[in-house]
C-alpha positions in Angstrom: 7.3 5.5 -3.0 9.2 8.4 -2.8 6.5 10.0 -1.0 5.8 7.3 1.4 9.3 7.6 2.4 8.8 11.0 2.7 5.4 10.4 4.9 6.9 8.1 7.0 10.1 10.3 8.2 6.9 13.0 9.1 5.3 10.2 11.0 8.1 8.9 13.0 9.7 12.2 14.3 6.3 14.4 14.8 3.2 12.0 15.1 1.8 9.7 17.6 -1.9 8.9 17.1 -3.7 7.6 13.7 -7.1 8.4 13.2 -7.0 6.1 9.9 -8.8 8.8 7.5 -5.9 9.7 5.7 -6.3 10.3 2.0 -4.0 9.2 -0.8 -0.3 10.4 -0.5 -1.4 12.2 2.8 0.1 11.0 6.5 -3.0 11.2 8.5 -3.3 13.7 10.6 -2.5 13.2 14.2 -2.0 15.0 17.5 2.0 15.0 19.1 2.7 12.6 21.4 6.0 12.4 24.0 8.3 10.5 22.5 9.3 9.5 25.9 5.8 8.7 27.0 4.9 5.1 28.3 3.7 2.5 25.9 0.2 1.6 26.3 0.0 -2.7 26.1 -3.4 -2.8 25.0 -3.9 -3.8 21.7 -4.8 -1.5 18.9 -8.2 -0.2 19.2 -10.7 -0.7 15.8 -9.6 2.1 13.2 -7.1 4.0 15.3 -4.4 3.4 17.3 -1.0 5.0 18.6 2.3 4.6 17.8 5.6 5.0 18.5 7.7 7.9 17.4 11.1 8.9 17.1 12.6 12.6 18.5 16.0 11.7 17.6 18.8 9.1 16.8 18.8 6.8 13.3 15.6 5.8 11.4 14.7 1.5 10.6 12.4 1.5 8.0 11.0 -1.9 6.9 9.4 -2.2 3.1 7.9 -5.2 3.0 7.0 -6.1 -1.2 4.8 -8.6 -2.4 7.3 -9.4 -5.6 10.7 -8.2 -6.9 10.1 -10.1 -10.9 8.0 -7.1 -11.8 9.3 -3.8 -13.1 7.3 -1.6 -11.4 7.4 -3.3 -8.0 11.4 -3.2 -8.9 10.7 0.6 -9.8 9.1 0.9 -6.1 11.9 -0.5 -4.4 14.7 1.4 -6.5 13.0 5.0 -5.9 12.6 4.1 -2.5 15.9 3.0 -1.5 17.4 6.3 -3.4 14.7 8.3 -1.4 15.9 6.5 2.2 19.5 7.0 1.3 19.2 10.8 0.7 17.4 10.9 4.2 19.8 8.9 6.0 17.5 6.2 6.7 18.2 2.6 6.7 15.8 0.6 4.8 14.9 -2.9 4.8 13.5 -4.7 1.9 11.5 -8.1 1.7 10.3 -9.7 -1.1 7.1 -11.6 -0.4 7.5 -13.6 -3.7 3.1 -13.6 -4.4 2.9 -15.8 -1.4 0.8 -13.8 1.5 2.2 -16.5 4.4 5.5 -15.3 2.9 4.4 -11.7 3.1 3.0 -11.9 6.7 6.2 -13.8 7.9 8.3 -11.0 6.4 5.9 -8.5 7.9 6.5 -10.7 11.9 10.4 -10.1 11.1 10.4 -6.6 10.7 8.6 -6.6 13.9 10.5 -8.7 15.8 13.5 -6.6 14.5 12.1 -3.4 15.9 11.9 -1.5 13.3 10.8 2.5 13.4 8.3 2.1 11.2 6.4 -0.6 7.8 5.6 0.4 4.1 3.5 -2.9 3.1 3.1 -3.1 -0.8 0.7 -5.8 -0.7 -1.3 -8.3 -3.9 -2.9 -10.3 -1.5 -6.0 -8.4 -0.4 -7.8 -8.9 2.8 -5.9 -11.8 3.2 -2.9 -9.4 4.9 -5.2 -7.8 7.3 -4.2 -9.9 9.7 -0.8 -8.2 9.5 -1.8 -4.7 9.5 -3.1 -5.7 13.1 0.3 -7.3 14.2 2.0 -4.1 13.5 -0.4 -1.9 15.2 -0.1 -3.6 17.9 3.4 -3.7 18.2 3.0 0.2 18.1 4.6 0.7 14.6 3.7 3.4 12.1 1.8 1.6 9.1 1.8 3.0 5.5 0.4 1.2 2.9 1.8 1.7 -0.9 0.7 0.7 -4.0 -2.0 -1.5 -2.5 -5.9 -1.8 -2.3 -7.1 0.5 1.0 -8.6 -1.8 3.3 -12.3 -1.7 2.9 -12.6 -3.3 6.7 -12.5 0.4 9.0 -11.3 -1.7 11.8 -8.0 -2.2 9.7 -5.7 0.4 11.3 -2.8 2.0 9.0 -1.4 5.8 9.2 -1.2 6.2 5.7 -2.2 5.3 2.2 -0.2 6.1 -1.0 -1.1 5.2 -3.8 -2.7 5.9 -7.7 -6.4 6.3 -8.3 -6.7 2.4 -9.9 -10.4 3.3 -10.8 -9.5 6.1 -12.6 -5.9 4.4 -14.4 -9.1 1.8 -15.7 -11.2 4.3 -16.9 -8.2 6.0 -18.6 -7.1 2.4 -20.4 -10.4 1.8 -21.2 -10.4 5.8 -23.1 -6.8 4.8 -24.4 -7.9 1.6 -26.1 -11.4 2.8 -27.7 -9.0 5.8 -29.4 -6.5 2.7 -31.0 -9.4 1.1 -32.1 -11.0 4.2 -33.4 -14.1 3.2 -31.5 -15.0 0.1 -33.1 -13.2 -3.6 -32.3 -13.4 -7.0 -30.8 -11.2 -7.1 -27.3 -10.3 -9.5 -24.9 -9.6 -8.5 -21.0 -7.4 -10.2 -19.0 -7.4 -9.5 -15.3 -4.3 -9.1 -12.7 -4.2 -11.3 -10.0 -7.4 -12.3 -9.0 -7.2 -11.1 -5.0 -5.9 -7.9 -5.8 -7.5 -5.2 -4.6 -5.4 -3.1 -7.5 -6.8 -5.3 -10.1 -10.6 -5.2 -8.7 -10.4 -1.4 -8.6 -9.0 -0.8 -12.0 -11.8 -3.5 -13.4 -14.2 -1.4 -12.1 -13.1 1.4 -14.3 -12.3 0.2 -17.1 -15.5 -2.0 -17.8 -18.3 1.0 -17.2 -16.1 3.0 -19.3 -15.7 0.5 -22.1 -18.8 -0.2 -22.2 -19.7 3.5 -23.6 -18.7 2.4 -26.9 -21.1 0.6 -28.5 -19.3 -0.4 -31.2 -16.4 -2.5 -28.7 -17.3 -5.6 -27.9 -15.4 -7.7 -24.9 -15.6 -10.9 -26.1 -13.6 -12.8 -23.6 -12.3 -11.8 -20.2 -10.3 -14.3 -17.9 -7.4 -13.7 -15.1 -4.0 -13.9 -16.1 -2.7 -15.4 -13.0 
């Protein structure tokens, strides 16, 4: 989070087009629009789109969170409100509370507020896409943190931050193989079932499990 905060200060004061190809922990890069330059009303074309930046004057950022009963999604928001102060930007929390409607309402609110730019840290799946569009078309610079990428190229965003959740499974499924000394019964239980997070980090850690012959899964259910 500290380095989304850190992306979106880039994005806001030098950057005015997203070509949507950024990689993780990497603004995407962009070519330098006027910040004076008149706003186009058409909405955000499929994969790209421009946005509005900042030359001077404070910074609005709005972190919308899919739940604050977590301590890592705490952890987010702690690091990231230390980051913004130490910038001199304002920040804006939300707490979706694992409700997307509640998350895409929150989302509308920090648009309607104007703010310079969104982090989204999002559980819900594709089922915020819808979202990610409202923002782009109100011309505000998108990073998503801590969330699946979209797999839909027509989702716009300027950035992605996050870990490599295939390769955290793959790791967890090495991790538990050396307790068990290779051999062992386990049980999997899933994260929320439309996480993108929890997809990617299954498909890790089951391939890699399943290397050891001598661990069985014998049960595997969500834990929603």
């Amino acid at each position: 989070i500290v380095t989304t905060v850190l992306a979106f200060a880039l994005v806001i004061t030098g950057f005015g087009k997203s070509n949507n190809d950024s990689a993780a922990s990497n603004t995407a890069p962009s070519t330098s629009d006027s910040a004076n330059s008149s706003a186009n009303e058409s909405a955000a074309p499929a994969g790209s789109y421009e946005y509005k930046t900042k030359a001077e004057g404070d910074i609005v950022i709005g972190f919308s969170q899919a739940v604050m009963n977590h301590p890592f999604r705490i952890a987010n928001v702690e690091s990231a409100k230390k980051t913004a102060a130490e910038l001199g930007i304002e920040l804006i929390v939300t707490d979706g509370q694992g409700d997307v409607n509640k998350e895409i309402s929150n989302i509308e609110s920090l648009i309607a507020r104007k703010v310079d730019a969104i982090i989204v840290s999002s559980l819900s799946g594709k089922a915020i896409y819808p979202a990610y569009k409202q923002v782009a078309e109100a011309k505000i610079p998108l990073i998503i943190a801590a969330s699946g990428v979209p797999d839909d190229e027509s989702i716009p965003y300027v950035s992605y931050v996050a870990t490599d959740e295939v390769s955290m499974g793959q790791q967890a499924a090495q991790y538990i193989a050396k307790m068990l000394g290779n051999k062992g019964n386990i049980v999997v239980i899933d994260g929320v079932p439309e996480s993108t997070n929890s997809e990617l980090r299954r498909q890790g850690f089951m391939p890699e499990i399943a290397k050891f012959a001598d661990i069985e899964v014998v049960a595997q259910q969500s834990g929603d």
